[in-house]
C-alpha positions as CSV (number, residue, x, y, z in Angstrom):
1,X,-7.9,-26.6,-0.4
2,X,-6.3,-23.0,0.4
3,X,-9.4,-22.1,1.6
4,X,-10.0,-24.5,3.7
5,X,-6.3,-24.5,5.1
6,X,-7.2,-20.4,6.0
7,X,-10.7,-21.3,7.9
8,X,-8.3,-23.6,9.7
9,X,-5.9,-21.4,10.6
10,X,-7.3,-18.3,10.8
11,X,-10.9,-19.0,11.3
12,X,-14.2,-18.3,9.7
13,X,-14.5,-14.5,8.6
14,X,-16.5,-12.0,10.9
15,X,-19.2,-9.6,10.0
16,X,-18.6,-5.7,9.8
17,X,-21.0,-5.2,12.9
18,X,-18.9,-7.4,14.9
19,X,-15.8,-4.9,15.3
20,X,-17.6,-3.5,18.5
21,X,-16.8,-7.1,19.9
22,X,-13.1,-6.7,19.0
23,X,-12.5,-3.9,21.5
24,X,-10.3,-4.5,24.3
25,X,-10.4,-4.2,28.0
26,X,-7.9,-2.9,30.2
27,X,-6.7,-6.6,31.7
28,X,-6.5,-7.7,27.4
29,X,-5.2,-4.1,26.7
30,X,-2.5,-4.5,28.8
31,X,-1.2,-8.2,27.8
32,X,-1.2,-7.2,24.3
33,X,-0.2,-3.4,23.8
34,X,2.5,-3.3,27.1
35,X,4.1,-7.1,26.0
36,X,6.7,-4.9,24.5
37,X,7.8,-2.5,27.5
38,X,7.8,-5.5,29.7
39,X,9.4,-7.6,28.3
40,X,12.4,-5.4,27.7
41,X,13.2,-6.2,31.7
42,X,14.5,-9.3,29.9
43,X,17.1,-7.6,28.3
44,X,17.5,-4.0,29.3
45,X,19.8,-4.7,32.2
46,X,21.8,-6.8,30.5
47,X,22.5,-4.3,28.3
48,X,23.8,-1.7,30.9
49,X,26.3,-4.1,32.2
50,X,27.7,-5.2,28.5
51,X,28.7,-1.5,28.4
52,X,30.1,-1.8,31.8
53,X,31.7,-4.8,31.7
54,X,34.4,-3.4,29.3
55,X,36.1,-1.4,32.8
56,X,35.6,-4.6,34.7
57,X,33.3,-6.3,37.1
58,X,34.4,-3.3,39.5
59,X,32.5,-1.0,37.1
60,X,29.2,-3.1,37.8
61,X,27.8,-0.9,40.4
62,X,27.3,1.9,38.3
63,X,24.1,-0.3,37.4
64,X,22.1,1.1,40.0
65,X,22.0,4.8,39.5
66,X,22.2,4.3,35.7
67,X,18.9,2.3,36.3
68,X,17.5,4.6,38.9
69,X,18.3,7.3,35.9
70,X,16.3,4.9,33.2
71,X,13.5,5.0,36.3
72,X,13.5,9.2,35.9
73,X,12.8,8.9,32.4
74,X,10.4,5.7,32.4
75,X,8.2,8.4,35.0
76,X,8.4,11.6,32.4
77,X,7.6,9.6,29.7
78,X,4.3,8.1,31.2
79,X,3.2,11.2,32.4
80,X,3.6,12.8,29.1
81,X,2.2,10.4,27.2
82,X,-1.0,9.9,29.4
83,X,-1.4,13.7,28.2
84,X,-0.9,12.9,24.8
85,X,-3.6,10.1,25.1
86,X,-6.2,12.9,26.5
87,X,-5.4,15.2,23.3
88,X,-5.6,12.6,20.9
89,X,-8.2,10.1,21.7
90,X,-8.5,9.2,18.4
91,X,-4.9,7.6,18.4
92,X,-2.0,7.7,15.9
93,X,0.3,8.7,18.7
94,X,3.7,10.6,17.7
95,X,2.6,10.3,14.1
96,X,-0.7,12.4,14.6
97,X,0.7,14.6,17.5
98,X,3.6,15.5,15.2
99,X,1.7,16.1,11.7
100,X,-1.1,18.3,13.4
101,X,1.3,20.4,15.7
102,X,4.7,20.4,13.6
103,X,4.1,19.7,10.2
104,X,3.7,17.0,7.6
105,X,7.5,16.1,7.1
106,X,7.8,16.3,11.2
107,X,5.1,13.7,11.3
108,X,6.2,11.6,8.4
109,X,9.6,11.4,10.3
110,X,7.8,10.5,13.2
111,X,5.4,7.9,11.3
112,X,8.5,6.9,9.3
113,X,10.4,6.0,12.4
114,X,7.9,4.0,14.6
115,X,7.1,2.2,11.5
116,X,10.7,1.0,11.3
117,X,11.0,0.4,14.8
118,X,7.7,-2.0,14.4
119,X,9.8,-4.1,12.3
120,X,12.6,-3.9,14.9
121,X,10.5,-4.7,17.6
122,X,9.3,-7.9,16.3
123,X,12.9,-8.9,14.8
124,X,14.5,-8.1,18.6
125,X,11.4,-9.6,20.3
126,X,11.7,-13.0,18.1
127,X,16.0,-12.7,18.6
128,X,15.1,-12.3,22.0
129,X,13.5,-15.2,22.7
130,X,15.8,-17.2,20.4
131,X,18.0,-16.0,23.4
132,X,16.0,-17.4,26.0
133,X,15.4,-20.5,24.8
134,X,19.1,-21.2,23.7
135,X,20.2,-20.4,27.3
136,X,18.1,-22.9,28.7
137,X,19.1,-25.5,25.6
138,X,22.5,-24.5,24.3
139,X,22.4,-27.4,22.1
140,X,19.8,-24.9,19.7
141,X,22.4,-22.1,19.5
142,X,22.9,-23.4,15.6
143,X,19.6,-22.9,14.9
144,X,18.8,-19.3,16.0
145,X,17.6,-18.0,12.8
146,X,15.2,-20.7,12.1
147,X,14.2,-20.4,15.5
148,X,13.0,-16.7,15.3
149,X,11.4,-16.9,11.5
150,X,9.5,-19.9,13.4
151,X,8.2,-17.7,15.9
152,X,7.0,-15.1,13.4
153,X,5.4,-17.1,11.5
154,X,3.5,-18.3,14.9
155,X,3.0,-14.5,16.2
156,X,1.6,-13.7,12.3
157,X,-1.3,-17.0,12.5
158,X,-2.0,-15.9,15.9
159,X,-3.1,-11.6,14.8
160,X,-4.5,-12.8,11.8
161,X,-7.5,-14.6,13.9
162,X,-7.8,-11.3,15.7
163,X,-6.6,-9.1,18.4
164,X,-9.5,-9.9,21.0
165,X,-8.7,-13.8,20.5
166,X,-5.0,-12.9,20.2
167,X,-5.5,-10.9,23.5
168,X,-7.1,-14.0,25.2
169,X,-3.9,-16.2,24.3
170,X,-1.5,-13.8,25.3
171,X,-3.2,-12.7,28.4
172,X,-1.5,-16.2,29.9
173,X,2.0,-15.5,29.3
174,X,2.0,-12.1,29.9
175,X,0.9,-12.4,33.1
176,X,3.0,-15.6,34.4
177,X,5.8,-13.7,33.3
178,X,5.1,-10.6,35.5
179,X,4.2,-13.6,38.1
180,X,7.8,-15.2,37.5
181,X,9.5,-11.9,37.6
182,X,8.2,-10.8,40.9
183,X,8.8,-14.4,42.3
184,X,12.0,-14.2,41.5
185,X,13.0,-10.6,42.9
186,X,11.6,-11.0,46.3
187,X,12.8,-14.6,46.4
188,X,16.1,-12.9,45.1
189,X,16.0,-10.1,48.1
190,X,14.9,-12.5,50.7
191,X,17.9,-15.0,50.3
192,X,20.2,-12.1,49.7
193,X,18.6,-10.2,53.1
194,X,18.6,-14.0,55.1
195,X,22.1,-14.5,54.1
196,X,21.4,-18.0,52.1
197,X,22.7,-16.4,48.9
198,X,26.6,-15.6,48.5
199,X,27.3,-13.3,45.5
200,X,31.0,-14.6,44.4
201,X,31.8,-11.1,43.4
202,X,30.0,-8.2,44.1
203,X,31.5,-5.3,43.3
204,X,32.2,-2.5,45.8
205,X,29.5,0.2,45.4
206,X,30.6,3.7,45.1
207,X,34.0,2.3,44.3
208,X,36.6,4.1,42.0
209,X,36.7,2.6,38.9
210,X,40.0,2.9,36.7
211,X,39.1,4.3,33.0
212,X,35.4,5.6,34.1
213,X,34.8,8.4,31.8
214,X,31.6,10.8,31.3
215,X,31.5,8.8,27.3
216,X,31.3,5.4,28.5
217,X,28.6,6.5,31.6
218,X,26.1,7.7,28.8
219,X,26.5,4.9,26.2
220,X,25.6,2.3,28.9
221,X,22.6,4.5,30.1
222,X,21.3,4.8,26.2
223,X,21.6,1.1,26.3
224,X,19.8,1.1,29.9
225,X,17.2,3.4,27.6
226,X,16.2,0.3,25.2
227,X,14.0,-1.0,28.7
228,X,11.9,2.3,27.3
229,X,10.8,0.7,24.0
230,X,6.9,-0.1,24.2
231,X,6.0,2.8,25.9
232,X,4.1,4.4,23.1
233,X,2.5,1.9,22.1
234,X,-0.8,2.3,24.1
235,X,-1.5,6.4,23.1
236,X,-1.0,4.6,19.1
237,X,-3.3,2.2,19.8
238,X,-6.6,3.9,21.5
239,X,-8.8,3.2,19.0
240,X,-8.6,-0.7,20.0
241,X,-10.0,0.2,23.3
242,X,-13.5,-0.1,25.0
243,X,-15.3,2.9,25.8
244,X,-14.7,5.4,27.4
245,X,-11.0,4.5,25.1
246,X,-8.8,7.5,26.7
247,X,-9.6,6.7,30.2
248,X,-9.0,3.2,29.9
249,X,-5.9,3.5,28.1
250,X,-4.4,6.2,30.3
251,X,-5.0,3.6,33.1
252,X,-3.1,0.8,31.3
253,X,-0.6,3.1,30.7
254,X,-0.1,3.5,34.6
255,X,-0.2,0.1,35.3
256,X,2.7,-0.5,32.2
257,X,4.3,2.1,34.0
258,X,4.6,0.9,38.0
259,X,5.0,-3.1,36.8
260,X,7.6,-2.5,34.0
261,X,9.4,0.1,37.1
262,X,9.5,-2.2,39.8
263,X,10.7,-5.4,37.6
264,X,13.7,-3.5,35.7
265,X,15.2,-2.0,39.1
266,X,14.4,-5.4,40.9
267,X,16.4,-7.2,37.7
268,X,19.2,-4.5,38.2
269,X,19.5,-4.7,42.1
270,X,19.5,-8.8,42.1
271,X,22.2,-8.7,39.2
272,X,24.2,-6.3,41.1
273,X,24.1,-7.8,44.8
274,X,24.9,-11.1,43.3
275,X,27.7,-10.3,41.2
276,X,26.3,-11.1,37.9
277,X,28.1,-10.7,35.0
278,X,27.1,-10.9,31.2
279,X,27.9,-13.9,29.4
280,X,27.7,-14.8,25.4
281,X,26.1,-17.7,26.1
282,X,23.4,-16.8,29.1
283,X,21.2,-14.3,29.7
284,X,21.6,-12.5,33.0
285,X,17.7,-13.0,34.0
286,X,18.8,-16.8,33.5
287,X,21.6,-16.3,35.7
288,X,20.3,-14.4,38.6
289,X,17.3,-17.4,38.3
290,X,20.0,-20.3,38.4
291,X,21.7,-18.7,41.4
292,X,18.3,-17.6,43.5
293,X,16.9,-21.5,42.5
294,X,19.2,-23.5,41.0
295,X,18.4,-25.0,37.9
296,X,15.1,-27.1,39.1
297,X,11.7,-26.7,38.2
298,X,11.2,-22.6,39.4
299,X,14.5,-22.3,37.1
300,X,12.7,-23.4,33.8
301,X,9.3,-22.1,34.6
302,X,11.2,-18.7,34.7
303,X,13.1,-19.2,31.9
304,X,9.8,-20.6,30.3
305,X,8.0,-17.4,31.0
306,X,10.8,-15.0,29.6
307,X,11.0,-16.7,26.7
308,X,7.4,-16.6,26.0
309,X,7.5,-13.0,26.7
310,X,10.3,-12.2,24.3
311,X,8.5,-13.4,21.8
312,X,4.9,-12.6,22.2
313,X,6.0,-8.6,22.6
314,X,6.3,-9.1,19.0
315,X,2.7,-8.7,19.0
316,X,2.8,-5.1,20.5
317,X,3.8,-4.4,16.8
318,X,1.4,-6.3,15.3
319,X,-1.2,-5.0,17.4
320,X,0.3,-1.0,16.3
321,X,1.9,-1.3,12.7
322,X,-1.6,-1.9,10.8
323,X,-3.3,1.0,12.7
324,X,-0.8,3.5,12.0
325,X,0.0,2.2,8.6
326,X,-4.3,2.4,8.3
327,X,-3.7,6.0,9.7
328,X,-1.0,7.1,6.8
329,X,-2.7,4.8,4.2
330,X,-6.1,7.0,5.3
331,X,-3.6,10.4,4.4
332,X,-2.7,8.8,1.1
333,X,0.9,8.4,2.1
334,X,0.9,4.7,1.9
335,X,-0.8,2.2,-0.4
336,X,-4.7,1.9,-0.3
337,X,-4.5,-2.4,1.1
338,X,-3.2,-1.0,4.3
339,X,-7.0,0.1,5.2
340,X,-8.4,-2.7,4.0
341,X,-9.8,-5.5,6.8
342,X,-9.4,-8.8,6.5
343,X,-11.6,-11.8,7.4
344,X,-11.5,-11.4,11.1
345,X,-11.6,-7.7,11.1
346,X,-7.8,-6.9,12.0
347,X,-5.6,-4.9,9.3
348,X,-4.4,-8.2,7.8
349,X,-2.0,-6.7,4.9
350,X,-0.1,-4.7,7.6
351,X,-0.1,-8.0,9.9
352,X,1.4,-9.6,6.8
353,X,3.7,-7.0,5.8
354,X,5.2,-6.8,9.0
355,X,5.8,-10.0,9.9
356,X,7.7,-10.4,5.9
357,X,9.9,-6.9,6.9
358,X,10.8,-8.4,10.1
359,X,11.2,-11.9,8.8
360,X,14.0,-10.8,6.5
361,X,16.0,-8.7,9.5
362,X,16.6,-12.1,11.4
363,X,17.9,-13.2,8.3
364,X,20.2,-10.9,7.4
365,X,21.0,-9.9,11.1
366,X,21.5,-13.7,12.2
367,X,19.2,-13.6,14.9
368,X,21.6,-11.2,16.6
369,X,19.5,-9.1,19.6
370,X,22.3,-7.3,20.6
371,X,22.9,-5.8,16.9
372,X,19.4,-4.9,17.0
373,X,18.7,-2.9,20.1
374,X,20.6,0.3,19.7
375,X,19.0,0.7,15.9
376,X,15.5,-0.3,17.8
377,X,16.0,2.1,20.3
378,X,16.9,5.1,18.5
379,X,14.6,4.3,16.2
380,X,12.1,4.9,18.7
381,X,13.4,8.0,20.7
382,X,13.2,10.2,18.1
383,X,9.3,9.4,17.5
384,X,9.6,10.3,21.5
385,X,11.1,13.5,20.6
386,X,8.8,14.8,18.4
387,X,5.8,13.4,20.2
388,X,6.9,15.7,22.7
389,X,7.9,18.8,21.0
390,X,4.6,18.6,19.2
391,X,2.7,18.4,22.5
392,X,4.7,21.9,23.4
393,X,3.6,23.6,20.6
394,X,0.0,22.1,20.9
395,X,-0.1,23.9,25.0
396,X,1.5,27.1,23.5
397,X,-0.7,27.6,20.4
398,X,-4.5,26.4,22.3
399,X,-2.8,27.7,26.0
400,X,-6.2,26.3,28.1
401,X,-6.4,26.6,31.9
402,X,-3.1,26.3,33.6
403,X,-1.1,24.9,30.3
404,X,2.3,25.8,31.6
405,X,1.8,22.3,34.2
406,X,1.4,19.7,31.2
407,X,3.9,22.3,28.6
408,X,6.6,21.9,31.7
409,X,6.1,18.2,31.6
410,X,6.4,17.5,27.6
411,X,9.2,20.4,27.6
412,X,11.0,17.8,30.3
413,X,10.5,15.0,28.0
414,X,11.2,16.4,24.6
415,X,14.5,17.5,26.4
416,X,15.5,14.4,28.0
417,X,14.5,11.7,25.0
418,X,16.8,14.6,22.4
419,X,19.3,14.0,25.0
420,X,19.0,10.1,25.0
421,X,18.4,10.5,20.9
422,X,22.1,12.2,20.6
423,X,23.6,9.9,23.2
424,X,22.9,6.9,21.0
425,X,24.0,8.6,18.1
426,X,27.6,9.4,19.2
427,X,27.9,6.4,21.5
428,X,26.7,3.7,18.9
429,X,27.4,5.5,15.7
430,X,28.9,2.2,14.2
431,X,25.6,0.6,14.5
432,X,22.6,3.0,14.0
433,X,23.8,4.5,11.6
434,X,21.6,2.8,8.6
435,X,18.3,4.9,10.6
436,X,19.8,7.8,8.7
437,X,19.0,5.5,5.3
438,X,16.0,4.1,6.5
439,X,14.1,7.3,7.6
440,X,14.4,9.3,4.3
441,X,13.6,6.6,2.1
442,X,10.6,5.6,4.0
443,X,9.7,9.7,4.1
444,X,10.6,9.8,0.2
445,X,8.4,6.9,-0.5
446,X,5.3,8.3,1.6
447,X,5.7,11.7,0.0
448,X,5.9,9.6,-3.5
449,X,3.1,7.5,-2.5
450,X,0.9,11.1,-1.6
451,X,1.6,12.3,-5.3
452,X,0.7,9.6,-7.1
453,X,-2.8,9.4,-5.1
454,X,-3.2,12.9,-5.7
455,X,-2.4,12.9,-9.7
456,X,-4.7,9.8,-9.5
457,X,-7.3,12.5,-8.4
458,X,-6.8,14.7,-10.5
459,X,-7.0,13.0,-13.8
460,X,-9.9,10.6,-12.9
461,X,-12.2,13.5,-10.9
462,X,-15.4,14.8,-13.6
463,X,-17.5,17.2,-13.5
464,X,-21.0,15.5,-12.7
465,X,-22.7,18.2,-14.7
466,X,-21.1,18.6,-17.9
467,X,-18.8,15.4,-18.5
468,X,-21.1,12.4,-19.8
469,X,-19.9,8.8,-20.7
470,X,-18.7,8.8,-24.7
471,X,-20.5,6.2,-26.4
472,X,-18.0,4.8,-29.7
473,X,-18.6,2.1,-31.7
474,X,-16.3,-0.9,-31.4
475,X,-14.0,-3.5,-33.7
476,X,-13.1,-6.8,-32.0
477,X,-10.0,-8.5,-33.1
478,X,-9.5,-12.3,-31.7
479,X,-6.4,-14.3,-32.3
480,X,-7.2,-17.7,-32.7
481,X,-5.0,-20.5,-33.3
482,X,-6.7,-22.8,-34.3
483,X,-11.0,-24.2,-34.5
484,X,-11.8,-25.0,-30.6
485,X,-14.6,-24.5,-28.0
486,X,-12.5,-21.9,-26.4
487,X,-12.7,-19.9,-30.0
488,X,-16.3,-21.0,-30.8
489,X,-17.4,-19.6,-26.9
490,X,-15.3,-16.5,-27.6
491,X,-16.7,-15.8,-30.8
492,X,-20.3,-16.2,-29.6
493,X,-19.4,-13.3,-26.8
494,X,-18.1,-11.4,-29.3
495,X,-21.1,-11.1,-31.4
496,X,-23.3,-10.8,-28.8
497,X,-21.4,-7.2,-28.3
498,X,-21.4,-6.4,-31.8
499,X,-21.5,-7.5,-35.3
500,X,-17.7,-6.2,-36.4
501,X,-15.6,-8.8,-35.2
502,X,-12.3,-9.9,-36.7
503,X,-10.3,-13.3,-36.5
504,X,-6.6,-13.0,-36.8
505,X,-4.6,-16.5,-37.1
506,X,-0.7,-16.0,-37.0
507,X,0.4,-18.8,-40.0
508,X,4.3,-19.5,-39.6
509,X,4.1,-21.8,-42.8
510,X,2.1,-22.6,-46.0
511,X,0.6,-25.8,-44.5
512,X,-0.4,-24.8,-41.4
513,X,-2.2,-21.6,-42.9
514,X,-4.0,-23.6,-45.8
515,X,-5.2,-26.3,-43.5
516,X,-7.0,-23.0,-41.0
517,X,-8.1,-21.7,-43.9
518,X,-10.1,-24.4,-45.1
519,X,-11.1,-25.8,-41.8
520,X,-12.7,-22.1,-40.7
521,X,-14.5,-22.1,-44.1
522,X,-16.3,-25.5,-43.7
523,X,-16.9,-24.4,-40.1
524,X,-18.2,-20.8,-41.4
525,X,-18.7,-19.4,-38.3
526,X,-20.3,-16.3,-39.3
527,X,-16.8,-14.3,-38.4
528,X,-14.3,-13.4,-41.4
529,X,-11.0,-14.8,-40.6
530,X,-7.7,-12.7,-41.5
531,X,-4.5,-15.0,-41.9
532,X,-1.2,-12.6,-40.9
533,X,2.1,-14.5,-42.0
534,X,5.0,-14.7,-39.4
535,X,8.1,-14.7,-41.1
536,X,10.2,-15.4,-37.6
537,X,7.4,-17.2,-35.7
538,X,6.7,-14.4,-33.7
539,X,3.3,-13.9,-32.7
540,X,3.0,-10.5,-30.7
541,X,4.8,-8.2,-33.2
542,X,2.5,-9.8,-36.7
543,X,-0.7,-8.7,-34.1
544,X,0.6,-5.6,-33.4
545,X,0.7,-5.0,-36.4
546,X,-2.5,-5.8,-38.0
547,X,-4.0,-3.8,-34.9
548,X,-1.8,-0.7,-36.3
549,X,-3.1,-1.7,-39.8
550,X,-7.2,-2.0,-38.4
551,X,-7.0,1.9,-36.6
552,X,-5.4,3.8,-39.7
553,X,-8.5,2.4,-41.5
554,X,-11.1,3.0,-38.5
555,X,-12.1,6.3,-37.6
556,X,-11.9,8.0,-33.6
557,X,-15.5,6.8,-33.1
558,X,-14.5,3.1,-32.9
559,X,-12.9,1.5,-30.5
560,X,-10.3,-1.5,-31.0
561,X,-11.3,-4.6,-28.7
562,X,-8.7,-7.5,-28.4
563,X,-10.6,-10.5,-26.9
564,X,-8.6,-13.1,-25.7
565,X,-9.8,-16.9,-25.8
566,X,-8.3,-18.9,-23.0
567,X,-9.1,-22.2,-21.3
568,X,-8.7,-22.3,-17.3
569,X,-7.2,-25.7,-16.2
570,X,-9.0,-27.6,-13.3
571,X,-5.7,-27.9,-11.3
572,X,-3.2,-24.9,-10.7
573,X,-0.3,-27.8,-11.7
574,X,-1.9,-28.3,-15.0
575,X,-1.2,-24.6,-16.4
576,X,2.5,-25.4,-16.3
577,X,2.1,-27.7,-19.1
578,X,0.8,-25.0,-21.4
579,X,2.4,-22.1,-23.3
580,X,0.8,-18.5,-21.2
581,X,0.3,-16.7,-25.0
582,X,-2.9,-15.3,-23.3
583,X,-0.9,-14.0,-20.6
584,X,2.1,-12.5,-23.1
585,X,-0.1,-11.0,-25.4
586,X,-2.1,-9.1,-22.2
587,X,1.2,-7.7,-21.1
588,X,2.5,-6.5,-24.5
589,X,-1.1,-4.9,-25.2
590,X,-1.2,-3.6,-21.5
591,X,0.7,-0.3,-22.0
592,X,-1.4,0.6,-25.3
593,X,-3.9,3.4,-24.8
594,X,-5.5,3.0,-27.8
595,X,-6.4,-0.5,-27.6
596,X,-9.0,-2.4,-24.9
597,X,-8.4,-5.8,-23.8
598,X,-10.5,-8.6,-23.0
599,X,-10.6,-12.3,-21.4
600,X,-12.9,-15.1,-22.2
601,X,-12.4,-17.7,-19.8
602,X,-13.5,-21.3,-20.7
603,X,-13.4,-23.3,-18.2
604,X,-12.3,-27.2,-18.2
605,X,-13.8,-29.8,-16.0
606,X,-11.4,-32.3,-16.1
């Protein structure tokens, strides 16, 4: 039945030689690796003028040059990452760009970080669109939680068939959104141009505003800065590209770069000329679309749109979090399953992962986006920062023909996302502070992951020339409880291994321990049969101890072999209605070195 529920849902599994097919174009590239960026146009303004709004609707105008500013940075950061793509074809992004030019710990940091902002992403993404979807129906507002676990869960089914298939879906929303967006700004400039439009209170640009201070200027700019999340996404993700991969990704990049531009100054101009101001219970894209088009059909299809946006830029993170978690699983600094592919060829432990990480962040968040973005965005800028600073080393160390152009432009960068990386840390200390938790115990448990792997190595590596296998005898001991198929079938597979086999019944009372006696000598199955008294109808610790009692007699050439007999139930419900002694005696006899363990499954059919 599970089975055929996952053919259902996921689809029938692919062959290895089909991952060429699971390369993407740049038309799927783009809908699936730069969901992210754009649909931070939903929400970026919006944040910029929730800083603002605390000096007044007056303050409002500052919008434009902050977003002009957030423009600046969008450029340098496109630029600089087109070079990184070029470097690194093989992907990885800041992860790779910091370990090889900066370090190990530099590029755990860095892995550490966009790993944590993955799970951000797809917790603001699904909170996001929980946002969306409760402006246009307010009547859901209760429900916001279940609403954004809903929509994970969704996101999850939809990677787990594959990213070309889960490219094809999302290439449809992605682009009616961008659609809908630019619809709505020239729709929004023509009115405002033809006069049809009157903004009820549009605030004087260039005005003095009481209060303004340098402080309050740079918070609502690091908020401005959250539009910025996504960017990387594409130089992580090369591998997923057709060939030639770092040409066509440097081109999506571009594209990312001039669409996600022009719709996050057109959102900031229309909410400026018309006076918007944030509200609790509306998003400002939703209000600069009621006031362009009232709240008819154009209304809901754009509303429509941004709410399928917001939450299929989760899958930006599902499409990077299992490649760079393959990437640090590859350099043994996370568990071996992350480089494992699943049925359809995607990274489906790190699709699964993900989605449980982010899953439990709308819970204990309560679908709150605006809690979210300032951890989200930090969490991203400092992966930025290094990225950057490892690019700079890379031009100074290899210095090929006329390095100082690209080692200006990543100097540029590295400068301006530090800047934007201390900016949110003194503006929004109150909430990003638990990155400085996150980060070190996701670097402890890479480095603790790498040392394990590598005493692993160490203590199961031979030498091929002078270690050979050790051949020992062996004594097998089966606890039986009483004269069954299951014991008759284990006995047989004993003896079939050797002739010195053992069977231990546990007897809690006289009558029970006469009656096996007696029964195993009329059966005489050709095993002797050692009865061990309980005295506190214990089994385990009467075992252990007759397997104490059986190596003090054998010598080191035998080994002690304890075979389990145990009957498999047809239906998973039935093995609740039986005591798991199998299972307790496997995990008390788990943790002894000197003692092998063995299963014999019988099977029932009914």
């Amino acid at each position: 039945m599970f089975t055929k529920l996952k053919r259902l849902l996921i689809g029938r599994p692919r062959k290895s030689h089909e991952l060429a097919g699971e390369k993407l174009g740049k038309l799927k590239a783009l809908a699936v690796l730069s969901s992210d960026a754009l649909s931070s146009v939903a929400y970026g303004t919006e944040q910029i003028l929730l800083v603002l709004i605390t000096l007044g609707a007056v303050a409002l105008w500052y919008s434009i040059p902050i977003s002009i500013a957030v423009l600046g940075l969008l450029a340098i950061l496109i630029l600089s990452y087109r070079q990184t793509i070029y470097a690194y074809p093989s992907g990885g992004g800041a992860y790779i760009v910091a370990k090889d030019n900066l370090g190990v710990y530099p590029g755990l940091i860095a892995g550490g970080s966009l790993l944590v902002d993955y799970i951000l992403t797809v917790a603001v993404s699904a909170s996001a669109g929980t946002d969306a979807i409760t402006s246009a129906f307010p009547v859901l507002h209760d429900h916001r939680v279940l609403i954004g676990l809903s929509i994970i869960i969704v996101i999850t089914l939809l990677n787990l068939r594959g990213i070309t298939e889960s490219a094809t879906i999302l290439m449809i929303p992605v682009y009616l959104f961008v659609f809908a967006v630019v619809l709505l700004i020239l729709s929004g400039i023509y009115q405002w141009f033809s006069g049809s439009i009157h903004p009820s209170a549009t605030p004087t640009f260039g005005g003095g505003v009481p209060g303004i201070s340098l402080f309050i200027l740079l918070k609502a700019f690091s908020s401005g800065c959250s539009a910025l999340t996504g960017v990387e996404a594409v130089s992580n993700a090369i591998p997923n590209f057709k060939k030639p991969a770092e040409k066509n990704a440097a081109k999506t990049l571009m594209y990312m770069g001039l669409i996600l531009g022009f719709m996050f100054f057109g959102i900031s101009l229309l909410a400026y000329v018309y006076g918007i101001k944030p509200k609790v219970d509306e998003t400002v894209v939703s209000q600069i679309a009621a006031t362009t088009f009232g709240r008819g059909i154009v209304y809901y299809f754009i509303q429509a749109s941004t709410a399928s946006i917001l939450i299929l830029a989760a899958n930006t993170a599902f499409a990077a979090f299992p490649l760079l978690a393959f990437m640090l699983s590859k350099d043994r600094f996370m568990p071996n399953m992350f480089m494992i592919r699943g049925d359809r060829l995607g990274f489906s432990n790190g699709i699964i992962v993900l989605a449980f990480l982010s899953g439990i962040l709308i819970v204990l968040s309560g679908g709150d986006t605006e809690n979210l973005i300032p951890l989200y965005a930090l969490g991203v800028f400092i992966p930025f920062t290094l990225s950057q600073a490892g690019m700079m080393k890379r031009w100074i160390t290899l210095k090929p023909s006329r390095w100082y152009i690209p080692f200006t432009v990543n100097t540029i960068g590295m400068l301006t996302t530090l800047t934007i990386s201390l900016i949110f840390l003194f503006t929004k200390i109150s909430q990003v502070w638990t990155i400085f938790l996150f980060i070190p115990v996701v670097v402890i448990l890479f480095k603790k992951t790498s040392e394990h792997y590598q005493n692993l190595a160490d203590q199961l590596r031979i030498d091929v020339i002078t270690e050979k296998p050790e051949i020992k005898g062996s004594v097998i001991v089966i606890p039986v409880s009483g004269i069954t198929k299951v014991v008759s079938n284990s006995i047989g597979y004993a003896k079939s291994l050797t002739d010195d086999v053992i069977a231990v019944y546990i007897g809690f009372d006289d009558e029970s321990i006469e009656k096996m006696e007696r029964k195993w000598k009329e059966w005489n199955p050709g095993v002797r049969l050692v009865v061990v008294r309980s005295r506190y109808r214990s089994i385990v610790r009467p075992l252990m101890k007759f397997i104490d009692t059986i190596e003090l007699k054998r010598d080191a050439t035998n080994h002690v072999t304890v075979l389990i007999p145990e009957f498999i139930p047809k239906r998973w419900w039935q093995r609740l209605l039986h005591n798991q002694t199998g299972l307790l005696l496997r995990a008390y006899l788990f943790n002894r070195q000197d003692v092998k363990i063995t299963t014999v499954p019988f099977r029932l059919k009914k």
